[in-house]
Structure formats: C-alpha cells, structure tokens
C-alpha positions in Angstrom: -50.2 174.8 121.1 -54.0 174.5 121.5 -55.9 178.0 120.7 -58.5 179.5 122.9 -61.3 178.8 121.5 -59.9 174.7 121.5 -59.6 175.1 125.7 -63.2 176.1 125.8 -64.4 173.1 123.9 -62.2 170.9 126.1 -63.9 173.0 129.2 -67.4 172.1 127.7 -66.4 168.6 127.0 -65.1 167.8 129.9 -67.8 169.2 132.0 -70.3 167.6 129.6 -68.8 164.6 129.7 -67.5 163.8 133.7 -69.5 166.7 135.3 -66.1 168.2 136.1 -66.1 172.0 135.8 -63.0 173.6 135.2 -64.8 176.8 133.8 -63.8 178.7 137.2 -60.1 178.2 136.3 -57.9 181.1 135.8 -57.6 180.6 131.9 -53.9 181.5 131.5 -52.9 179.4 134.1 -55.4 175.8 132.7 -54.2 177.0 129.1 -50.3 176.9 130.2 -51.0 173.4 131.9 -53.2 172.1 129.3 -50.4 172.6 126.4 -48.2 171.2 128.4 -49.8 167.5 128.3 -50.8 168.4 124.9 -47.2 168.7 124.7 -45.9 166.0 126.8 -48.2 163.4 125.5 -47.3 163.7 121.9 -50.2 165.2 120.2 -50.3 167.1 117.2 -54.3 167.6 116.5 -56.3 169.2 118.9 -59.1 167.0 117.8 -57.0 163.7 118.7 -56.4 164.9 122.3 -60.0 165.8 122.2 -61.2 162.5 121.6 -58.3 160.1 124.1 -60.0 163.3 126.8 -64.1 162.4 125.9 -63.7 158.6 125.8 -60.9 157.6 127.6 -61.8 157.7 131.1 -58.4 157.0 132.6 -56.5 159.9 130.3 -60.0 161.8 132.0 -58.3 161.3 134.9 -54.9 161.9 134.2 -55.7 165.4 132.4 -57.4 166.7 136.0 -54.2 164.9 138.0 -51.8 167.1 136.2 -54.2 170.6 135.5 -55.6 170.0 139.4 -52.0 169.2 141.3 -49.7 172.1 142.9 -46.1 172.2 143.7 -45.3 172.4 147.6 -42.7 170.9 149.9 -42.0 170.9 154.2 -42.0 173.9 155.9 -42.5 176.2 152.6 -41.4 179.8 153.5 -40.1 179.3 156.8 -41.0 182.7 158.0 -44.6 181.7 157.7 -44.2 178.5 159.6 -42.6 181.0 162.5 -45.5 182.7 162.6 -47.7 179.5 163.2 -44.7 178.2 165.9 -44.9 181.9 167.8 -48.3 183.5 167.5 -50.5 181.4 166.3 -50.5 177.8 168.2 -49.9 179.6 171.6 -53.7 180.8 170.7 -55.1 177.6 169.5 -53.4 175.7 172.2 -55.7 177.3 175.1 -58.5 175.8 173.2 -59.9 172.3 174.5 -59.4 170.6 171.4 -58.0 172.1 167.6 -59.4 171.4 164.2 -57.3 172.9 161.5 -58.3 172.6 157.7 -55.5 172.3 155.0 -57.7 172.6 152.0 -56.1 171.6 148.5 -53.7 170.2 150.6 -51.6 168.0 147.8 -49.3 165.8 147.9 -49.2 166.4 152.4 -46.1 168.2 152.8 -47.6 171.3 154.5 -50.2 168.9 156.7 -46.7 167.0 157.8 -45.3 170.3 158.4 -47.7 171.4 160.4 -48.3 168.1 162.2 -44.7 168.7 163.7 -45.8 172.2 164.7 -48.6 170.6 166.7 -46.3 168.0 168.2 -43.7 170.2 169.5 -45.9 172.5 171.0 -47.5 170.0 172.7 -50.8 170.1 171.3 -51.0 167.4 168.6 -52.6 164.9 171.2 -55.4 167.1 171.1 -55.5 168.2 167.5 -57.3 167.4 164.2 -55.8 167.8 161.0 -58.4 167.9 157.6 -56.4 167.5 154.8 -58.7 167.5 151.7 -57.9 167.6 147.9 -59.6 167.0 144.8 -57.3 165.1 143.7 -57.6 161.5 144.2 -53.9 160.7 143.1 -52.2 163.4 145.4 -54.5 162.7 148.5 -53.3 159.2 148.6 -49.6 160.0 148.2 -50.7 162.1 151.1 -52.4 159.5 153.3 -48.8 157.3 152.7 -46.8 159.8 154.3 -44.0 159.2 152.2 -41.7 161.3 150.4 -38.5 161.4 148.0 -35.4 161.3 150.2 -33.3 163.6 148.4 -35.9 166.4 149.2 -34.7 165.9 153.3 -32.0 167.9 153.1 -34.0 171.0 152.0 -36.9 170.1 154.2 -34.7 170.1 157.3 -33.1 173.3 156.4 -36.6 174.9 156.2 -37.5 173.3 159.4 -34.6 174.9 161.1 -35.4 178.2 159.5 -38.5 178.4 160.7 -37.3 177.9 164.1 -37.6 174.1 164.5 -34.9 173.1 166.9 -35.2 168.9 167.0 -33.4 166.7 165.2 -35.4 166.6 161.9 -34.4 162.8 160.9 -36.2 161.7 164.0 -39.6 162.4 162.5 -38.7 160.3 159.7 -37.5 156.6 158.7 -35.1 156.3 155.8 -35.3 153.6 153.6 -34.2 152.9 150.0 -34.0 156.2 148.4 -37.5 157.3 150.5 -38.6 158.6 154.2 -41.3 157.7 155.5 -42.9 159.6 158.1 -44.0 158.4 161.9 -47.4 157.2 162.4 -47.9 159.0 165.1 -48.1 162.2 162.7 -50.2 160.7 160.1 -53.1 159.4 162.8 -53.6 163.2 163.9 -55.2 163.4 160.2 -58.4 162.8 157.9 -57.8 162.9 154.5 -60.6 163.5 152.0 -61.9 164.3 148.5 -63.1 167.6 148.6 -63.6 170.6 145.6 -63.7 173.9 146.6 -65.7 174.8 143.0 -68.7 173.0 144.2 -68.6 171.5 147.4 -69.6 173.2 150.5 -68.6 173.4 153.8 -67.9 170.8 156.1 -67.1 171.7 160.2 -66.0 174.8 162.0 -62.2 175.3 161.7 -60.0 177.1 164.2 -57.0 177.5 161.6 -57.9 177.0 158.0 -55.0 176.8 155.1 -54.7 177.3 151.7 -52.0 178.6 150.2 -51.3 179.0 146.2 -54.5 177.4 145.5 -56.4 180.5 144.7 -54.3 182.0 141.9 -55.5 179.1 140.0 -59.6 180.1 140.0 -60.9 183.3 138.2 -62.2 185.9 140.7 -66.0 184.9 141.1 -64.6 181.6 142.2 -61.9 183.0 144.7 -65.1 185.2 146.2 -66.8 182.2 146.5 -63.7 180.0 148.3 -63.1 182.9 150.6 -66.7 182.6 151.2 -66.5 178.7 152.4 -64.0 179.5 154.4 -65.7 182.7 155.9 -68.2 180.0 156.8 -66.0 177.5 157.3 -63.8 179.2 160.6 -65.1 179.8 163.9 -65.1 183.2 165.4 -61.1 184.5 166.5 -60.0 182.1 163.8 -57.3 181.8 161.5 -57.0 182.0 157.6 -53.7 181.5 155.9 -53.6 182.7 151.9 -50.4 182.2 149.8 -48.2 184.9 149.2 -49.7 186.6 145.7 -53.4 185.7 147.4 -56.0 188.1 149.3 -59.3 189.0 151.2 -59.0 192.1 150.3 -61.9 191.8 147.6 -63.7 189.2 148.5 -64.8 190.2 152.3 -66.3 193.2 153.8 -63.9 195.5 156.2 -63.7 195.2 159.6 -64.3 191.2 159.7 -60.7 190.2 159.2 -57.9 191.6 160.8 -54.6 190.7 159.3 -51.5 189.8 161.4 -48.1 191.3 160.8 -45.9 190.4 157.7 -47.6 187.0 156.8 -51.1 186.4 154.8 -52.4 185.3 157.6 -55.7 186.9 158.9 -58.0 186.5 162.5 -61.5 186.9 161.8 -62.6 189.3 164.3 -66.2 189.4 163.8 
C-alpha cells in the first residue's frame, strides 16, 4: 500500500505532468482508490507505478478512469425519484421550456432515469438534459445508452418504487445479454466533458443534480462546486446533493430553502 507522502508525489506528478489536479480530492477517499490499482495492477514499488503513471499516457488515463468514476444505477433511492415525479416536475413543467444539469453524471443511469421522469410527465418534448462528466470513458458509455441486462430487474423495481407505473421493458430493447435504451430518450440530451475543479459555469439550470460526487473533493473545493452551481441555477431553482452531502456550509442562510425529507433545495433568493 502506497504511503502518504507517495500519493502526494503522484498528485504533483500527475498535475505536473497532464495539468490534471487531483489536489482538491478528499485524500482518504484518492488514497483508498489509488491502492487499489496499485493493487489491482500488480505493482510492488511505488516508484514502478510512478514511472508506467509519468510516461505512459494511456495508464495516465486509465488511473483518472478508475480514481474519477462513481457507482450509480436507475432510479437510485426511489424515494428521491418521488420527489422529482410529485413536487418537483409539476413546477418545472409550467415553465416554457426545462434545462436540467446532471453534473458528474457517469456512466447515464440517473440522466436515463430522469429522461423517463420527463417523458411521463409530459414534458420531455420540451426539455434539455446536460449530462457532463470528466470522464471521457464513462460519458461515452453514457452517450450509447446501453446497459448490462442483468441490472433490469433491479432497475425496474426501483422504477416502480419510485412510483413509476409503465411497463419498464418498453423503454428498453433487449438484446444479447444488454438493453439498449430508446432513442427518443437519448436525443433529449447533450453530453459533455466538463470538471467541476476548474471549469466554470456553462447556462442557467432549472434543476441541477449531483449526487455523491461531492464527498469525493476536500471542503474548499465542495464551497467552490456549490458555488458553480449557486451560479449555475436560475432563481426558484432546484439543487439535488446525495445523501451524506450539504449546503449547509458552503451558502449563506436564507438563499436556499430545503424541501421535505430529500437533499433537495429551491433557491429562494
């Protein structure tokens, strides 16, 4: 297992090297995914991982694919996705047209979830999904709209817990051990590089989503995210956190009031 003062060299290296700044990172949670490639990938000298990292540009690349990627799936905590269905969409829907920003969105699970939202409410002909990661590998899984068919049993029972009432498979063809989603979902959305270290914001959002993305920064760099987003969503907007993520030190009272249950906030002012 690498030591402390090894991940700071790779930090420096890697920043030095690529311009890539994982400094920002919550340090327990790089150093945890850091020995696990270390791990993984055979290595017994820190100096030998080191070295593949500095002048191998594809291992480059495969070190911020596995550090930068997050677990997620359809529909994750239905009750959430209930919230959207019941509260939230009947607001956005009286709006001429809806942008919503999924940022660090992944491998595109939640942006399909959410695309279904939109669709069953009606409002997805008039909807714009931004679904933006900074990494490349994940964003075009995303932009394929397929996923692992085994997983559509879980996803459909998440669906129906969060109120869904359609036939899930219809969303979906099935084909040799994948499902691949309908088009008419996937054109409702722009996907795009984006890194919420150092890039700034890009339109006004009326919903703006990102959830268990922010445990992974240190919190200067959660301040600053909550920032961009601050900037980011229109007035009477919508900011959904994960479940272990907050506001709560990173914007003055009184601009965000939080709805019921959920981290899900309305900025009020």
């Amino acid at each position: 297992m690498i030591e402390d003062i090894e991940l700071e060299t790779l930090i420096n290296d890697v920043y030095e090297y690529y311009g890539f700044d994982f400094g920002s990172y919550s340090r327990a949670s790089l150093k945890r995914r850091v020995n696990r490639i270390f791990k993984l990938d055979g290595f017994t000298h820190f100096h030998d991982f080191l070295s593949k990292v500095r002048y191998d540009h594809d291992y480059y690349k495969r070190i911020v694919d596995e550090i930068t990627v997050n677990v997620t799936e359809m529909f994750r905590d239905p009750a959430f996705y209930q919230v959207v269905r019941n509260e939230i969409l009947p607001v956005l829907g009286t709006k001429p047209f809806i942008r919503i920003w999924h940022a660090g969105c992944s491998t595109g699970e939640e942006v399909y979830s959410m695309a279904i939202l939109l669709k069953e409410a009606g409002l997805l002909h008039k909807s714009l999904l931004y679904a933006t990661d900074v990494n490349e590998k994940v964003l075009e899984t995303a932009k394929k709209g397929i996923f692992p068919l085994r997983m559509m049993k879980e996803y459909s029972e998440n669906y129906r817990d969060s109120g869904g009432q359609e036939d899930f498979t219809e969303y979906y063809i099935a084909n040799y051990g994948i499902a691949k989603f309908n088009d008419e979902l996937a054109q409702r959305m722009v996907f795009s590089q984006h890194n919420l270290v150092s890039d700034n914001s890009f339109n006004e959002f009326d919903l703006i989503l990102c959830r268990n993305v922010l445990i992974y920064f240190d919190n200067d760099l959660q301040k600053r995210v909550i920032n961009l987003f601050d900037q980011s969503l229109s007035l009477l907007g919508f900011l959904a956190l994960g479940t272990k993520e907050t506001l709560k030190y990173s914007i003055g009272p009184g601009k965000y009031k939080q709805l019921d249950k959920e981290k899900i906030w309305r900025k009020i002012k």
